[in-house]
N, C-alpha and C positions, 0 to 999 in steps of 0.2 A: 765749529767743527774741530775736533782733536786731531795732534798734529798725529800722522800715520808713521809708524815704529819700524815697522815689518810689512811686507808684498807676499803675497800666494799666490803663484801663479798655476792653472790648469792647462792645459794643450790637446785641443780634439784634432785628430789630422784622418781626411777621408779620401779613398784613392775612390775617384768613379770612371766608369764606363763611357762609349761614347755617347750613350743615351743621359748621361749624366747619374746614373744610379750606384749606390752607391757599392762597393764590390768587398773595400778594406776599410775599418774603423781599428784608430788604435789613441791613444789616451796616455796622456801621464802627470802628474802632479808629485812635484818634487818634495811637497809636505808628505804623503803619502807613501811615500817609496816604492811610486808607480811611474814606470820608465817604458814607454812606447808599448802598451800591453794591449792587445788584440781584444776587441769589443766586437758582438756581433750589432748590439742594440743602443741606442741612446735616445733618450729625451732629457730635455733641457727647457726650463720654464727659467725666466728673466721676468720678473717684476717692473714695468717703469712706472714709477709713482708720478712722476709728473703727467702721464697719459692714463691713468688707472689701468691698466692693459698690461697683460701677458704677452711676451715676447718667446715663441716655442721654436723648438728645431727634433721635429723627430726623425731618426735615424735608423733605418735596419738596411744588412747587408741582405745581397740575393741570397745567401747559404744559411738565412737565421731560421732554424725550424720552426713549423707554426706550434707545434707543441711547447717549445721553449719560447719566445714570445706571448703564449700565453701563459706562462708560470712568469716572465719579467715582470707583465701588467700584472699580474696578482703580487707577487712581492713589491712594486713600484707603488702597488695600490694601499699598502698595508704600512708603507716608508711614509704615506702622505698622510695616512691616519694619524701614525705617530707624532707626528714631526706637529699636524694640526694640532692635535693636544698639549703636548710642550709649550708650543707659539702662544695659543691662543687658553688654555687653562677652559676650553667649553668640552666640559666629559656630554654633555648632552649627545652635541652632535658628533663629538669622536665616538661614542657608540654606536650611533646608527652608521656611521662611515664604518665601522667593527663589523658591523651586521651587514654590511653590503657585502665588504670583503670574503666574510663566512659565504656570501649565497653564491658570490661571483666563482669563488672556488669548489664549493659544492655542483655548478653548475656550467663550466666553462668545458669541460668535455663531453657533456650531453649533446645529442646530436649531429658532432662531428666525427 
């Protein structure tokens, strides 16, 4: 293991309700010159390798609109295609992840 140079630290802080729901999300990361900013949404996927397993925390406030929660999944959807591709160098399946995205967006105001 190399020795560590530098620390990044992120900060979610969430005010909830008595129901424990949550009301306020706000964020900041001092690499990012993000200082306590106002989030309606979060998801957060943690890796542990040592369990093979996904570690999640998904977050919306009461006041997140369902329209703008659906355009986050769609751009959240589209961050993951990317990022698949980068990581992993499989354009096979970054396309069809491409083509979900296209239909998902094509198709996520339909009948609502």
């Amino acid at each position: 293991m190399s020795e560590i140079k530098y620390q990044s630290e992120i900060k979610i802080k969430v005010s909830l309700d008595e129901n424990r729901v949550p009301e306020q999300i706000y964020w900041s990361a001092e690499d990012g010159e993000v200082d306590n900013m106002e989030a309606k949404a979060v998801l957060l996927s943690v890796w542990d390798s040592q369990n093979k397993d996904t570690f999640k925390v998904n977050l919306w406030t009461k006041e997140m609109p369902v329209n703008e929660m659906k355009q986050f999944f769609h751009q959240t959807l589209l961050s993951m295609q990317q990022t698949f591709q980068t990581a992993t160098g499989d354009d096979k399946m970054a396309a069809t992840m491409q083509d979900f995205c296209d239909y998902f967006l094509e198709n996520m105001n339909k009948g609502s």
